[in-house]
N, C-alpha and C positions, 0 to 999 in steps of 0.2 A: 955481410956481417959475419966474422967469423964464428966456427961450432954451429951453422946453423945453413942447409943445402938450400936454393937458389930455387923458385917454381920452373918446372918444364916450360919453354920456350917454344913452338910449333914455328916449325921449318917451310919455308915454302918450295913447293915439288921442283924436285930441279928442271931446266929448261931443257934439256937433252929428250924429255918426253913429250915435249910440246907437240899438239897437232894444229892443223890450218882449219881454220874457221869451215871454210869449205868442204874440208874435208869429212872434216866432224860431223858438219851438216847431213850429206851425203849417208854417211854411215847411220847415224841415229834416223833421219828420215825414212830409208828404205830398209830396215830392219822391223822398223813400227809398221809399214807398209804391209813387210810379208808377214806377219803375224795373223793380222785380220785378214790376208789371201788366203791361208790355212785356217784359217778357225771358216769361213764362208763356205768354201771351197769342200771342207770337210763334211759338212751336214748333209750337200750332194751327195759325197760320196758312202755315206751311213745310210741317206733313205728309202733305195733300194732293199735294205734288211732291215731296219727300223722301224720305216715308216717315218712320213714328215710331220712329228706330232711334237707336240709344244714341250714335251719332256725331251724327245730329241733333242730340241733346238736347244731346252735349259745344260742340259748333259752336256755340250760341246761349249756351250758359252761357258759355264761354269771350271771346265775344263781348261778351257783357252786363258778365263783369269786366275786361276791358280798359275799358270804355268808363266804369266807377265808378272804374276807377285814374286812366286818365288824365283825366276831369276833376274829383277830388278833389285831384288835383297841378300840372293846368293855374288850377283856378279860386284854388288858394291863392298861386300868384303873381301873379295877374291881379290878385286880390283888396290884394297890397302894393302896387299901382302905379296902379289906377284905384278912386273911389268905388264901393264893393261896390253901393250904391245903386242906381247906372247899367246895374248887371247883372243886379239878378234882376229886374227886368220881361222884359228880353231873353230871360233863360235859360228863364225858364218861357214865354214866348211861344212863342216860337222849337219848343222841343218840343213843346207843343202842338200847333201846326201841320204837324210831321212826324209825329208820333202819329197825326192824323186823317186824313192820306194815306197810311200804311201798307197800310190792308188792300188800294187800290185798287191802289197801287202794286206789292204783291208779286203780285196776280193776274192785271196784264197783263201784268206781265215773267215770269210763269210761263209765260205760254203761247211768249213768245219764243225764250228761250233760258236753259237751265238755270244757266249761267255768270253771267246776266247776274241770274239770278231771285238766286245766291250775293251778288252785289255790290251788290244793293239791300237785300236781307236785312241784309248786314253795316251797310250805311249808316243803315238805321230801326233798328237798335238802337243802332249806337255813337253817334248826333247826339244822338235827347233823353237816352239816358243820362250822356251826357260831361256834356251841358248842367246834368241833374238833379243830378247829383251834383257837379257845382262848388258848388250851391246854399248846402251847407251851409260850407265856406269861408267864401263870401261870409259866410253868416249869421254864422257864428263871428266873422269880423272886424268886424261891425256892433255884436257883444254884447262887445266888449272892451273894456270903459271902464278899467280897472287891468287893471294886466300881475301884481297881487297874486294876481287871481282867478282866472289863463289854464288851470289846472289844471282847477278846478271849471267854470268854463264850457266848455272842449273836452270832458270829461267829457260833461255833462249833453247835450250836444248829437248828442255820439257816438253814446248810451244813446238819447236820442228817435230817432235813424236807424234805430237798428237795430230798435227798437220797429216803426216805419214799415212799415222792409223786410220784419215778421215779418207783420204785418197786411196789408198788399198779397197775401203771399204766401198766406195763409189766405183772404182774402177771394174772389181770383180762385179758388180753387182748389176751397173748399166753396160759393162761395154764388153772383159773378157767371157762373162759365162754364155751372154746370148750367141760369141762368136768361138769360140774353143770347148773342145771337150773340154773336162774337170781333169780327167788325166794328162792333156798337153797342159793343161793353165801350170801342174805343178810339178810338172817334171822340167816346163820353161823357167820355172820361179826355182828349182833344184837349180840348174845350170847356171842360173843368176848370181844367185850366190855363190856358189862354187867358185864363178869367174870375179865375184867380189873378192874372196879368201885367195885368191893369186896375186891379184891386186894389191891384196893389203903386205900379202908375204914380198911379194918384188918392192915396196916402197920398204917395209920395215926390214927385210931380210932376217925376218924370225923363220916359225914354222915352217914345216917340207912337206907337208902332209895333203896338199891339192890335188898330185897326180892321183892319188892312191884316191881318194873321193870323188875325182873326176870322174874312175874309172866306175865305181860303185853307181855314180849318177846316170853315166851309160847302161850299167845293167837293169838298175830300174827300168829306166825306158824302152827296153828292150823284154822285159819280164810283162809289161803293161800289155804289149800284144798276145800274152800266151796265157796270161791271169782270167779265169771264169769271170763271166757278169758283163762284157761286152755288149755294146748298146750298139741297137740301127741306126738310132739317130741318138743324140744328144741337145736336148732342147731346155729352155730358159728353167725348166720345173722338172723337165722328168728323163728318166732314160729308158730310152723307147723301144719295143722291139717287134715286128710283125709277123707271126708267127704261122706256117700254112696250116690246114688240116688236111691230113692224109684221109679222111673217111669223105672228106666232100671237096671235090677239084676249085670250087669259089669258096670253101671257109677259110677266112681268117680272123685270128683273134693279136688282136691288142692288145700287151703287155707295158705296162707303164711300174717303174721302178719294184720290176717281179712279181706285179699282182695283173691278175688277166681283168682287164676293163671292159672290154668290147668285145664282140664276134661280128661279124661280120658273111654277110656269103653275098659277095659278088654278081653272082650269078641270081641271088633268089633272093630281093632283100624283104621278100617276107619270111624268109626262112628266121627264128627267134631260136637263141641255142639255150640262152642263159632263163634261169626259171623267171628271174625277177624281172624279166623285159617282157616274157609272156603274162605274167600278172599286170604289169602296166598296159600292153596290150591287151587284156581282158577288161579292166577296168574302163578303158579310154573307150574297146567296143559295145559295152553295158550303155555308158551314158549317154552315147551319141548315136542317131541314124546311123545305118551302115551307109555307105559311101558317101557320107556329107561331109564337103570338103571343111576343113578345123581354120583357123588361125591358134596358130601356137606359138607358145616361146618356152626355150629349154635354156634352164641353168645347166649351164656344163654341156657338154659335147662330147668327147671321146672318139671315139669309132663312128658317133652318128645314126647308131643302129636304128634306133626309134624314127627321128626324122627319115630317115631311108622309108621306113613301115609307113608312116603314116601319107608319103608321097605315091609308095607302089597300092596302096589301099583303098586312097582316097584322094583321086586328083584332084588337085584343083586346091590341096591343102597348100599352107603358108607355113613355114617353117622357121623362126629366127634362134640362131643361136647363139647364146654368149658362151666363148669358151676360150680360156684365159692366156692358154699357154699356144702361139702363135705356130710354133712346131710342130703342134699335133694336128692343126689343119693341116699343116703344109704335106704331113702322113697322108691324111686322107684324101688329099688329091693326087698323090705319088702311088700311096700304096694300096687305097683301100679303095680306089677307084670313084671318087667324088667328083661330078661334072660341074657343069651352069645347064641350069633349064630343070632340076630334079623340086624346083618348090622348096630350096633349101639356101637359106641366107645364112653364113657363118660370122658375128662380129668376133673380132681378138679384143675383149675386154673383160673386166671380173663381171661378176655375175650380177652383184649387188647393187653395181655403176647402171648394166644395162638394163636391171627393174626401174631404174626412176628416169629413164629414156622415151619410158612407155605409155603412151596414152590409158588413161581412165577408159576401161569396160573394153578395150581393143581387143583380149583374147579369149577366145572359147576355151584355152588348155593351156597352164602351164606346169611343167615338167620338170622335176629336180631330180640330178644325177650329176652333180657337180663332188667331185672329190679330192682332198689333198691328200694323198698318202691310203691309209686306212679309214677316213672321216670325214664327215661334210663338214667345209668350210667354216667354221665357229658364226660368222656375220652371218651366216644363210640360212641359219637355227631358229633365228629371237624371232619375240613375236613381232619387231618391229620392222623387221625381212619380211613375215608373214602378212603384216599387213599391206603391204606393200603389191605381195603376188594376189591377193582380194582384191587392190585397187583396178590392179591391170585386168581382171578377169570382169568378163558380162555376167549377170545376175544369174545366169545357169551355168559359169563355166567351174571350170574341174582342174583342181591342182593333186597330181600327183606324185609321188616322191620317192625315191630310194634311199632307203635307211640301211646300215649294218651296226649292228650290234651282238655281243654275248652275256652269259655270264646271268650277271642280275638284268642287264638291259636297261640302265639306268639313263644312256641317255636314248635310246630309245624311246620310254616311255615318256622322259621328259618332254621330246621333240611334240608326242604324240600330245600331251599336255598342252604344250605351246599353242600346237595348231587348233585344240577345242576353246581357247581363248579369244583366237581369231575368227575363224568359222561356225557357220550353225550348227554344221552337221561334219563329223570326223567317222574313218572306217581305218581299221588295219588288218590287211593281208600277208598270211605267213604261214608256215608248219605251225598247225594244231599245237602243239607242245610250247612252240615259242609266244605263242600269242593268247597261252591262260584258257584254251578249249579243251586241251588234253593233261590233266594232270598227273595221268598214271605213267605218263612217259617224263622224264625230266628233258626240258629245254636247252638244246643244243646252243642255238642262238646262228645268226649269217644274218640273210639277206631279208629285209622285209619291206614292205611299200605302204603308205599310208595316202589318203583318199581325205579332200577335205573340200568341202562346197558349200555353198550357202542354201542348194536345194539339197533335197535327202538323196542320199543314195541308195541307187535302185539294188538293195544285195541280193535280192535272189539274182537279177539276170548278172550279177558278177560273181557270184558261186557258179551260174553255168556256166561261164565262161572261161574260167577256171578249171572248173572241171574237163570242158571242153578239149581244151589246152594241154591237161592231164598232168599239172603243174603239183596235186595233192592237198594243195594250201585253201586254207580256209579266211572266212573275213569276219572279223570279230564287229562289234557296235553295241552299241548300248548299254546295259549293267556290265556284262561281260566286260565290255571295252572301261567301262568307267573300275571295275574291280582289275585288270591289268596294270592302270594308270598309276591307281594305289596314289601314294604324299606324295609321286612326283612334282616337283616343281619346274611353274613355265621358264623358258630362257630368255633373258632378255640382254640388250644391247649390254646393260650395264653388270648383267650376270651371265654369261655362258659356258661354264668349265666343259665345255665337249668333250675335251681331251683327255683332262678326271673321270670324266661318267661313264667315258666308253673304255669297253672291256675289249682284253687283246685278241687279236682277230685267230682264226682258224688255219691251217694252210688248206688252200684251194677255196677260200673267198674270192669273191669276184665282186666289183664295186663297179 
């Protein structure tokens, strides 16, 4: 009609950009793939300075989807306005090349400054991810030949991502971590793409910028052997390191993702270095005859220190241990000198799998020292964990435990709540100051053991024992114990913030 302009008409994308199904596929699969290899992959490599605690884990998740939002909504604008073509060599380059700098780069800025270890962290997740996850945009816009089909093709493409994301995430999780360092998994997953971004540059003959990333990718990989933080081993959970003592030709102590776990002496496994295995030592020697042989069972394992004691102490003892992470036996048979024949049974299973394995009244002693990171296990807390370790114990057996906490001691005292729920009878041994006997001193907070049994416990002879030991720690019970406890509340299956209540550790804790 004339005097009067005609509505905008939408054009459909010319064919010259068209990509092949297959192609697209490929692309948008294994981009979604390596996204969730880095975000996994990363929390490894944080919890050696972190700790593996559930703010960790929020922190990098949290991270990881900011960084799929914003370039699934950066790259579909970029995507109207520039040839999608011109961009994924870039996109996948480019991450590539921050991928295979990652491991080097978080473990020299670890040793700097914690703040700054936070802002590199945050930067190797959000770069190749924003990058990775533009990808598919781009792709989508590449496969849009009719605007008839835009349903079906965002579909189909949506469907292969998430495919992608599901497989990266199984992959890294069952098959590359138990068999790759964390640093080969992402300097192989740099290289990957990199060799993707050549790929794409020789089919579209855009971009030149491969050699130049290749070489970057190389240097990572080569910076990774010179970067602090270097592991003996690398295992399913932890990075592991065995460490000698120069004052004693058999001490060795067990380092797991930076924090010393175990001691160990070789040569004298009654030798106890760490205070908090001489207070379980003391406690285990108060309740029971001397050399009467135990059935025991231990959450967690580590270095084994205790099993070793109670095998050189008391022959004839039973020893079962659950201990989760398959590597760290495999330490203790390589390095820390674990035979067959020591009264010492190791299962690889979680801890909580192997309480309900276990016969009603079967053990005289069970033993918690089970740690992730900086904290026991959240499941291995509730009362419904606790009753569980009541079930497996005989009507005089003795559950002891390894607690850290600082601060207020929130979940310390919690824990210590939990188990008066459970048990008749509750004790906590610790520094005077940490455990409500010394107020004139303020409470440092570390390492403390709690004592729970259905008969009373005998405190003086575990103050001498204690004292014996010259450990300094006192053992609190009764009002005392019930005025530390304070409004704590118990934990249970359905409530256990562990990782809220406990306060940040000290350096030179030992778990």
């Amino acid at each position: 009609m004339t005097g009067t302009s005609s509505s905008p008409v939408a054009e459909d994308p010319p064919r010259h950009r068209h990509l092949g199904p297959r192609a697209a596929a490929a692309l948008v699969f294994g981009s979604s793939a390596a996204v969730l290899v880095v975000e996994i992959v990363a929390l490894r490599l944080l919890a050696p300075y972190l700790g593996l605690t559930l703010e960790t884990s929020t922190m990098v998740i949290g991270i990881a989807l900011t960084a799929i939002a914003f370039g699934s909504w950066l790259g579909g604008r970029i995507a109207d306005q520039i040839d999608p073509r011109r961009l994924l060599g870039p996109a996948l380059g480019v991450s590539g090349a921050v991928v295979a700098l990652t491991p080097a780069a978080l473990r020299a800025t670890a040793e700097w400054s914690p703040v700054l270890l936070m802002l590199v962290a945050s930067l190797t997740i959000l770069v190749p991810g924003a990058l990775l996850s533009a990808v598919t945009p781009f792709v989508t816009k590449l496969r849009l030949t009719s605007l008839a089909e835009t349903g079906t093709v965002v579909g189909r493409l949506s469907g292969v991502g998430t495919v992608g994301a599901i497989v990266g995430t199984v992959l890294t999780g069952f098959v590359l971590v138990s068999r790759l360092p964390v640093s080969g998994i992402l300097i192989g997953l740099g290289i990957l793409l990199v060799l993707g971004s050549a790929v794409v540059e020789w089919r579209t003959r855009g971009w030149t910028g491969t050699p130049a990333l290749a070489l970057v990718t190389v240097a990572g990989g080569l910076a990774v052997t010179v970067a602090p933080g270097g592991c003996d081993t690398e295992t399913r959970y932890h990075c592991a390191r065995v460490v000698a003592d120069p004052d004693r030709p058999g001490g060795r102590t067990l380092i797991l993702d930076g924090l010393r776990h175990s001691y160990v002496d070789l040569d004298d496994p009654t030798h106890l270095e760490f205070t908090y295995v001489r207070a379980v030592a003391s406690a285990v020697d108060a309740a029971f005859a001397e050399d009467e042989p135990l059935a025991a069972y231990h959450l967690g394992g580590g270095g084994l220190t205790f099993p070793r004691y109670l095998a050189a102490t008391r022959p004839g003892t039973h020893s079962l241990v659950s201990e989760i992470d398959g590597g760290i036996v495999r330490v203790n048979r390589e390095r820390l000198g674990l035979g067959s024949g020591d009264g010492i049974e190791v299962r690889t299973e979680d801890g909580r799998l192997g309480l309900r394995r276990l016969d009603t009244g079967s053990r005289d002693l069970v033993v918690g020292d089970a740690f992730g990171g900086i904290s026991v296990p959240w499941h291995l807390t509730t009362v419904e964990a606790m009753a569980d370790v009541r079930r497996v114990l005989d009507e005089d057996g003795l559950y002891v435990a390894n607690l850290i906490d600082h601060g207020a001691q929130s979940f310390a005292r919690a824990e210590v709540a939990t188990l008066g729920d459970v048990f008749d009878h509750v004790a906590v041994v610790g520094e005077p100051a940490d455990i409500g006997l010394d107020t004139a001193i303020a409470p440092e907070g570390g390492n403390l053991v709690v004592l729970a049994s259905d008969r009373p416990v005998d405190v003086r002879a575990t103050q001498e024992a204690l004292d014996a030991r010259r450990t300094g720690w006192r053992i609190a019970t009764g009002d005392a114990l019930t005025a530390w406890i304070g409004d704590a509340r118990p934990l249970t299956d359905d409530y256990a913030p562990v990782d809220q209540l406990l306060q940040p550790f000290a350096p030179g804790d030992t778990t």
